[in-house]
N, C-alpha and C positions, 0 to 999 in steps of 0.2 A: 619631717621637721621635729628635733627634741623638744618636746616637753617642757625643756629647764631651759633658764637664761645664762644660768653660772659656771654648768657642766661640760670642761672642757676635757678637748684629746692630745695627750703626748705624741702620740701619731700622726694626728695631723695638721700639728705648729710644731715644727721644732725647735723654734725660739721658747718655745713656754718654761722648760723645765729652767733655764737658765733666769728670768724672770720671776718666776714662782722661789726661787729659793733665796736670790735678792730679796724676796722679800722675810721668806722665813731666818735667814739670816740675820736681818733686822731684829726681827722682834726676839729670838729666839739665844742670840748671843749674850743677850743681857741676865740670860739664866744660865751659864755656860754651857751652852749646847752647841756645839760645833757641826751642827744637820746636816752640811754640805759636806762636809766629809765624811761622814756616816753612810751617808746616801752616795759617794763618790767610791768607796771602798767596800760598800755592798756592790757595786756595777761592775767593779773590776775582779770581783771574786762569781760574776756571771749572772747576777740578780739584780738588773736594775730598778730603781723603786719605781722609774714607771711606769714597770710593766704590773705591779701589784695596786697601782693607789688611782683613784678616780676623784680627778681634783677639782672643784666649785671654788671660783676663784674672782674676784670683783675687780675690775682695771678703774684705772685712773688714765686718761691719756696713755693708755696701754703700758701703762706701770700697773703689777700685782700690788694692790693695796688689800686684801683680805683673800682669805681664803680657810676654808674646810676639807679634808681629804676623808674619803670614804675607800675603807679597804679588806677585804674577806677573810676571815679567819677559822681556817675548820678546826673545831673542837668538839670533843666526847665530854658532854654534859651528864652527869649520872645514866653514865652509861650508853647515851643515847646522841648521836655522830649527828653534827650539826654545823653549816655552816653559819657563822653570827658576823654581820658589820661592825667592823671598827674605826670609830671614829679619830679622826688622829690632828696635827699638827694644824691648829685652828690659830689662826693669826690675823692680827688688823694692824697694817704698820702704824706706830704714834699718831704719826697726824692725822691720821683718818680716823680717829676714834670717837667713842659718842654720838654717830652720826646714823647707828639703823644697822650699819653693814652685815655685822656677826646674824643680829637677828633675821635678816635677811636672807644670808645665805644659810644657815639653818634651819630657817623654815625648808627653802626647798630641798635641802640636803635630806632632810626628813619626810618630806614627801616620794622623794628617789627611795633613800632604805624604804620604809610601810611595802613599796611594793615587790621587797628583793628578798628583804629578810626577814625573821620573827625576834633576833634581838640585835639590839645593838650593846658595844662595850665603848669606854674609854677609861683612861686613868689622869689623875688631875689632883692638883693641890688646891686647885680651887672650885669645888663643886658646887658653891653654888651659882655659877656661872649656866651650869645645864641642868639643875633641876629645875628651872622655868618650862626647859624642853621636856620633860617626865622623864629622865633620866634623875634616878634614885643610889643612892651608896648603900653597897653591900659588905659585909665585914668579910674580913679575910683574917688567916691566920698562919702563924709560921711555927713550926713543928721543931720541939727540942729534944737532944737527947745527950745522956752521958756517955760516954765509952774512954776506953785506955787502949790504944793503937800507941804500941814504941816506933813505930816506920822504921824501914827500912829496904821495902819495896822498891821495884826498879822497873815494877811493868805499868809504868804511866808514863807519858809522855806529853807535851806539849804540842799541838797539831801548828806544822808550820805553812801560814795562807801564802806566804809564797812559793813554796814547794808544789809543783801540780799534780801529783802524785795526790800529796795531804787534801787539796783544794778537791779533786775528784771524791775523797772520803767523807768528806762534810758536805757535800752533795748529796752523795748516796745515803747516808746516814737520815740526814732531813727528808729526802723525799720517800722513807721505807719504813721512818720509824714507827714504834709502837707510842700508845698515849699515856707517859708519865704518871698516870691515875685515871683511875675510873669514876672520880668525882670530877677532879676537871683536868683534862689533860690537854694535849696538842695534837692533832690527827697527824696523818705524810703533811706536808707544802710544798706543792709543786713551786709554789709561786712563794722564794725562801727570801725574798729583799727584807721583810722584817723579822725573819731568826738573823740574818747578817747585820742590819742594823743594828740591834740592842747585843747582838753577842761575837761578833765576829772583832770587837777591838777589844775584847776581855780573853782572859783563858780559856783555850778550850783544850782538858785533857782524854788522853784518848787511849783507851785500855785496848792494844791490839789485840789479847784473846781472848776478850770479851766481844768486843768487835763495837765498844760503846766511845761516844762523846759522853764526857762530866763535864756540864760549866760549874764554876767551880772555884771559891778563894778559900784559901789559907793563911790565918794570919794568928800569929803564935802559934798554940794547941787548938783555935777554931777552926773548924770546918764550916763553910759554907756551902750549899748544894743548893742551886737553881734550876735546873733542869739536866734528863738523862736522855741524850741520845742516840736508839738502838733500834732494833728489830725485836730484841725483850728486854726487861729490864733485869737488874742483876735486885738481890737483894743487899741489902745496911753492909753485912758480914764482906761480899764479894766485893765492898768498893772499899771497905775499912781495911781489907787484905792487901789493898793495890796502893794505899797512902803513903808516901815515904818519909812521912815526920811527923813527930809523936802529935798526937791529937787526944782532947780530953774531951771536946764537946761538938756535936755538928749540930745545926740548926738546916732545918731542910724548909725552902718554900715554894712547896708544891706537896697538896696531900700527898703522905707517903705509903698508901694502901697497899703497895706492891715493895716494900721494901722489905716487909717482913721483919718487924721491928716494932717495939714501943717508945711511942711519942709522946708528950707534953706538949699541946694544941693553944697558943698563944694569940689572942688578938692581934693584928699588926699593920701596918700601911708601912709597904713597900716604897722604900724611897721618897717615901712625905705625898706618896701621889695613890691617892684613894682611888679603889673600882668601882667604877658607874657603872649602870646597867638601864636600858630600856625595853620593858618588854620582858617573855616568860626567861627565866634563867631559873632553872628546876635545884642547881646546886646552891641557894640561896637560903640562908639557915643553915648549911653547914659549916664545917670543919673544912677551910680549902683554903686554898690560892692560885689563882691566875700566873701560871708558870710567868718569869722574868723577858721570856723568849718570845712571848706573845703580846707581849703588851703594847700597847699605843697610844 
């Protein structure tokens, strides 16, 4: 018999997932987040979210009215290969609000991690919703630098998800890579539905002779750089060679210890959504960020 009241299996309702996003579609639209398709187009690139996510979830007359999702994230924390819970898409439809539920299922969702993990993360605009729960905000920072690249390059390309060729390579790549940093980076994922979530409807460029994925916008002369993934990483120079339009400044958010390059280390919150932390997280007090690819 589980332990939990809340902890339910993809496996063995397969009504839930359809239920479960009914509801996060509720609550979740009004920020525009479009989850169901996130989570629809992560499944069809062969990662579906419920094979990564373990969801606590409160029925009403077997409507999803709340829910918490608990999900594994391996990461190299200074240095040292970890996996940490993430906590993710925490919802209470409208009408069932102020009524106990969240603290509810957060109690025992936090009973389940204590015994799995040593930390948990989430990211949120509203923190203080979970420092009740001893989740605490850790600062982060995003890394700037000058350069003059005139582009003209032709060895990037855009990875196409419907091409299964391409879809093969964004597999292999995520499940082999090396970790972004050695402050805080992203270990392999076998289990890829949240690199496809947060980046599989964004660009992803792809240096065949480097054999790397760049997420990655450009907008004028800025560079923006979220995450590299490879089996090594290339340094600043090797990806500022492969640009094809003049760039004057990139901003990197992800320590950039293996870029081999000097940085200007910025305070920042990503996307207005602050990192929470529960528990030991060793890269705290420094100069980092929680790659964009890992987040929840």
């Amino acid at each position: 018999m589980s332990l939990y009241r809340f902890e339910q299996s993809f496996s063995a309702d397969p009504t839930l997932s359809k239920r479960l996003f009914a509801l996060l579609d509720t609550v979740f639209s009004d920020f525009g987040f479009d989850i169901n398709s996130l989570a629809n187009a992560a499944k069809e690139l062969g990662a579906p979210w419920e094979t990564a996510s373990t969801p606590f979830i409160r029925f009403h007359n077997d409507i999803a009215i709340a829910h918490v999702g608990v999900l594994e994230i391996p990461l190299l924390i200074m240095g040292e290969s970890m996996t940490v819970g993430g906590i993710h898409a925490v919802a209470t439809h409208p009408e069932y609000r102020r009524r106990g539920y969240y603290r509810e299922i957060m109690t025992e969702v936090l009973d389940y991690c204590d015994r799995h993990y040593k930390t948990l993360v989430l990211t949120t605009s509203q923190p203080e919703l979970y420092e009740p729960f001893g989740f605490r905000v850790v600062e982060e920072h995003k890394f700037v630098a000058q350069c003059e690249v005139k582009g003209s390059s032709d060895r990037l390309r855009l990875l196409n998800l419907s091409d299964s060729n391409d879809i093969k390579i964004l597999h292999r790549l995520v499940e082999t890579r090396t970790p972004v940093s050695n402050v805080v980076g992203v270990l392999p994922q076998q289990e890829k539905a949240l690199f496809f979530v947060n980046e599989a409807s964004r660009p992803l460029c792809y240096a065949e002779d480097l054999d790397v994925i760049f997420c990655m916008e450009i907008t004028d002369t800025q560079l923006q750089l979220f995450d590299v993934v490879g089996a090594t990483i290339p340094t600043l120079d090797a990806l500022l060679a492969r640009i094809p339009q003049p760039t004057e400044e990139i901003i990197v958010y992800f320590s950039p210890d293996h870029l081999n390059a000097t940085f200007q280390a910025i305070p920042h919150v990503l996307d207005e959504a602050f990192l929470m932390v529960r528990g030991k997280f060793a890269a705290e007090g420094k100069e980092f960020m929680l790659p964009r690819s890992a987040r929840c």
